[in-house]
Residue, then its C-alpha position, 0 to 999 in steps of 0.5 A: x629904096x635899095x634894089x627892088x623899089x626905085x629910091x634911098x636903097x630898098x633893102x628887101x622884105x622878109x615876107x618872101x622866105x622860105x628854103x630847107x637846108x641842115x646840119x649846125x656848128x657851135x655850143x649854148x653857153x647861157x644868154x642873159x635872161x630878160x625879166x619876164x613881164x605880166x600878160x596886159x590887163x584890161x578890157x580884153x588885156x591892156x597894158x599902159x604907156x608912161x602909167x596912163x595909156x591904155x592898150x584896147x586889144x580887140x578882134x583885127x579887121x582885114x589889113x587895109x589897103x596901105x597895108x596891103x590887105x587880101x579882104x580878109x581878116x587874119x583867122x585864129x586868136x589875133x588882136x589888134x590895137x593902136x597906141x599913141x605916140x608923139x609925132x615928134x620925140x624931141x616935141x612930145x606935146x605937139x601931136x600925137x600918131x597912131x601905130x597900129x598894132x597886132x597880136x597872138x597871146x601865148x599859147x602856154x600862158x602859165x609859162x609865157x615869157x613876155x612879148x616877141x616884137x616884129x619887124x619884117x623890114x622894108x623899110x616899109x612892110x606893114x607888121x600888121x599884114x605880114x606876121x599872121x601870113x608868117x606866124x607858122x614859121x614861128x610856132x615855137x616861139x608863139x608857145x611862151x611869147x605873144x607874137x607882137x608886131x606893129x606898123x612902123x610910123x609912115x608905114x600901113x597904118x601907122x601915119x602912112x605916107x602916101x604919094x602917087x595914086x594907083x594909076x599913076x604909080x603903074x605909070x611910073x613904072x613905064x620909066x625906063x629905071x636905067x637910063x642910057x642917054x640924056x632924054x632917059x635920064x631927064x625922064x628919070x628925073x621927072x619921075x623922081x621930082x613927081x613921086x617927092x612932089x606927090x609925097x610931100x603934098x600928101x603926107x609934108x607932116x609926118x615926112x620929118x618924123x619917119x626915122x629910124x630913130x624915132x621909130x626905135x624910141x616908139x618901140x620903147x614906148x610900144x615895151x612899156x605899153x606891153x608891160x615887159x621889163x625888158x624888149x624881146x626882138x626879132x628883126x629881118x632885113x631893115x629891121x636889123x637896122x631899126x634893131x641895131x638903134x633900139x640897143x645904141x639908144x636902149x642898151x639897158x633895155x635890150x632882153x632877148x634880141x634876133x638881128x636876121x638878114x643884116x644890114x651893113x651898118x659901116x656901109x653909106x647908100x651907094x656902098x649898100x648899093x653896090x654890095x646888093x648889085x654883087x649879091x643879086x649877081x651871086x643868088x642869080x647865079x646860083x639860081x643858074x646853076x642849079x636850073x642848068x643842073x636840074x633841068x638841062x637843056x630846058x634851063x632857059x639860062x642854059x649852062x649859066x655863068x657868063x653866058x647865062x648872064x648875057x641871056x638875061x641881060x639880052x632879055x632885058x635890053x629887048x625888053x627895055x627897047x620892046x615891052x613883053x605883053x601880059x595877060x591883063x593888058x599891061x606891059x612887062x618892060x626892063x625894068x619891071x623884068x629886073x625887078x621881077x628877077x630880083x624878088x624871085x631870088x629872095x628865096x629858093x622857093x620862087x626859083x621855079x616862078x623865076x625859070x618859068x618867067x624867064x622861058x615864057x619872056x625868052x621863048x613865048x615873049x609873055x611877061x606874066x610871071x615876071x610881072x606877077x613877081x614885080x608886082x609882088x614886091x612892088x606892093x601891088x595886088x591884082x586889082x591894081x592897088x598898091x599898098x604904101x610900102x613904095x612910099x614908106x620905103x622911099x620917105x623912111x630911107x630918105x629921112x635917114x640917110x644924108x647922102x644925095x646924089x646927084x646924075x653925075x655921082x651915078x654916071x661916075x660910078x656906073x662902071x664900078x656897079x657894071x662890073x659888079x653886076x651886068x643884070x643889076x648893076x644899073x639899075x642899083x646905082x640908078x636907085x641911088x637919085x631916089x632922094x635927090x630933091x627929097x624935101x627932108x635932109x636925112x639924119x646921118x651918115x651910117x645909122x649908130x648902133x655901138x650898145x656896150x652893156x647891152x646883153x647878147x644879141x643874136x646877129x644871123x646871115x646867110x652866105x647866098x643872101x642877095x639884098x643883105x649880103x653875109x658880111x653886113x651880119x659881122x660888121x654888125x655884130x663888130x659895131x654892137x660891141x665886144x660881148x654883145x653882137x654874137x654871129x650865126x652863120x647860115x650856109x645857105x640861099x636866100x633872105x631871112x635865114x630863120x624862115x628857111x626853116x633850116x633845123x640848125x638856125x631854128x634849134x639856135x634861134x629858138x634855144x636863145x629867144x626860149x631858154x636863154x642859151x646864146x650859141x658860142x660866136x661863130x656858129x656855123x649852119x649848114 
């Protein structure tokens, strides 16, 4: 739902990253320690839920198809269980949910801390798939913590929603995401009235219950089920946001928490909205200049700037008016060829898949690469099966945010969005309709993460991130809280600052989750 998925505002995954860079600023005074907590007992370890729910930890099969599994299982000491959860909190004894989840035990046992929860974002990126595909970028931290992450309810496994079907999604993706007369809009607002009505009549039970909000208090129950005292966190992109609402609802329960990529807490969708139009506007255009610098006159956006911009932004009208053919008989429209763009500027390392999609569109008019980069952020694999994080997305986002817009809110702002972004700017703000007509009403207005008394909060971002601009990382550390929300800043691209591998942020990062040393606030990576 904010940019790379058509509804509330996708907000990015964390699954993409990957970028070097070096060097640190900044002092380790000492974070407060989180209790440390006994390894599960049981059959196979096993902790309890409220004294009386056990966790059977056995060996994971391959990630489902929601999930957006390969085949194959993830290889290594990995467990999977599911817990039980109310579907709805205020209304423990009207059903239950299963969440599924996954683990890696501690590799140094005798010193092990605790559990390390996960959650990569999204919203609707499925814990269970994503961390065994990441779990090398967090090694060191793998020492003293089981690597634990799980699917949040509507998400993979977890109760996921689901809407339209394969066909009918790759169907979907043939509507023109940026309208420009009635008949387009109309055709955009069909689409959106399908996807709510397929939604709704698949999944209407579990639409109300996939909030933020009770998703933050199933992870106090998932803490209690692992047996630790106190909740260690590690949050990319939305999970920042689902983060921020665990400590506004737990403080006293917050032990060593990571917020990375963040989400603007102060901001509504269509502020949000406008802010990734700005940053996907700067990671191109840094992606420009670094291709002008590295290849020359081989650079497909020439010497970037303004007119770079005018050649992408050509791409995509010629694209919009005549789809590119792909090898597997599909066409690459504008919309797909933005949305392809866009996941390739997630991280510096798909920069090359980026200049080799746009030379083959703008010299060749082949649309394979960018709808190979489209296709993997959109949750679609190679046979064409799509996992549930469209859905997910679109349902977790319209379930929180009470704002609906309506044709003429975006109409009324689209200079504003234009202005922000030529290549992009269109295409946010038309994301905006996604919940409009949506049969739950969202909760609130901005999500409430104020956690005074919680202990220090690590609270990270990047200067080139596109989805989560830096200054959604200092107004989030503002909300937690005097004492509590510490900034790290990461001078760097991309999106999710500690999978860059950056040495400073992993030493920093590492020092506060290992030993409890929070760095002074204000510490500067480059």
């Amino acid at each position: 739902m904010h940019t790379v998925v058509r509804g509330a505002g996708a907000l990015g995954l964390a699954v993409l990253l990957l970028a070097t860079a070096t060097g640190c600023q900044g002092d380790h005074p000492s974070a407060a320690e989180p209790a440390p907590s006994s390894p599960a007992t049981g059959p196979s370890g096993g902790g309890t839920l409220a004294g009386q729910q056990p966790v059977d930890w056995h060996g994971c099969p391959p990630p489902s198809a929601a999930q957006g599994g390969s085949g194959t299982a993830p290889a290594g000491d990995w467990q999977c269980a599911t817990l039980k959860v109310p579907l709805d909190h205020a209304k423990p004894d009207a059903g239950t949910i299963d969440l599924a989840l996954i683990r890696s035990p501690a590799k140094d046992e005798p010193h092990r801390i605790g559990s390390l929860l996960f959650n990569f974002g999204g919203p609707g990126a499925s814990g269970v798939a994503t961390l065994p595909a990441l779990a090398g970028s967090y090694a060191s931290l793998n020492s003293r913590y089981d690597l634990v992450s799980f699917d949040p309810r509507g998400v993979g496994d977890s109760a996921g929603v689901r809407c339209l079907d394969d066909a009918a999604t790759d169907a979907d993706a043939a509507v023109d995401d940026t309208p420009g007369d009635p008949a387009a809009v109309k055709a955009l607002d069909e689409s959106n009235a399908r996807f709510t009505a397929a939604c709704e009549r698949n999944s209407g039970r579990v639409l109300p219950y996939v909030d933020t909000e009770s998703a933050a208090r199933d992870i106090d129950l998932l803490r209690q089920a692992l047996g630790d005292q106190k909740l260690s966190y590690f949050g990319i992109s939305y999970g920042t946001q689902l983060g921020g609402v665990y400590a506004h609802l737990f403080p006293e329960q917050v032990g060593r928490m990571v917020l990375d990529s963040v989400v603007d807490p102060t901001k509504d969708p269509q502020q949000s909205a406008l802010g990734q139009a700005q940053g996907f506007q700067l990671a191109l255009e840094d992606f420009m200049k670094a291709c002008a610098a590295q290849a020359a006159a081989a650079c497909p956006t020439g010497t970037g700037g303004a007119d770079g911009t005018a050649k992408v932004s050509e791409l995509l009208r010629k694209a919009e008016q005549s789809p590119l053919p792909t090898a597997d008989g599909r066409k690459l429209t504008g919309s797909l060829a933005v949305t392809g763009i866009a996941g390739a500027l997630y991280s510096q390392e798909t920069w090359p898949a980026l200049a080799t999609g746009l030379t083959e569109a703008m010299e060749q008019g082949s649309g394979d690469t960018l709808l190979k980069l489209a296709d993997s952020l959109r949750g679609r694999d190679a046979q064409g099966h799509y996992s549930n994080l469209g859905a997910a997305n679109r349902a977790i986002g319209c379930a929180d945010a009470r704002q609906r817009y309506s044709d003429q809110d975006v109409q009324q702002q689209l200079p504003n969005f234009r202005a922000a972004s030529p290549v992009f700017g269109e295409f946010t703000a038309w994301g905006l309709t996604g919940c409009t007509g949506w049969p739950v009403a969202g909760k609130t207005d901005h999500p409430e993460v104020a956690a005074p008394g919680a202990a220090p909060i690590l609270v990270v971002g990047t200067t080139g991130d596109p989805a989560t601009p830096v200054e959604g990382a200092r107004a989030m550390a503002q909300q937690l809280g005097a004492g509590v929300g510490v900034t790290v800043t990461l001078q760097g691209e991309g999106h999710g600052g500690y999978n860059t591998g950056n040495p400073c942020l992993k030493q920093t990062v590492d020092g506060y989750l290992l030993d409890g040393r929070a760095p002074a606030d204000g510490t500067v990576c480059s």
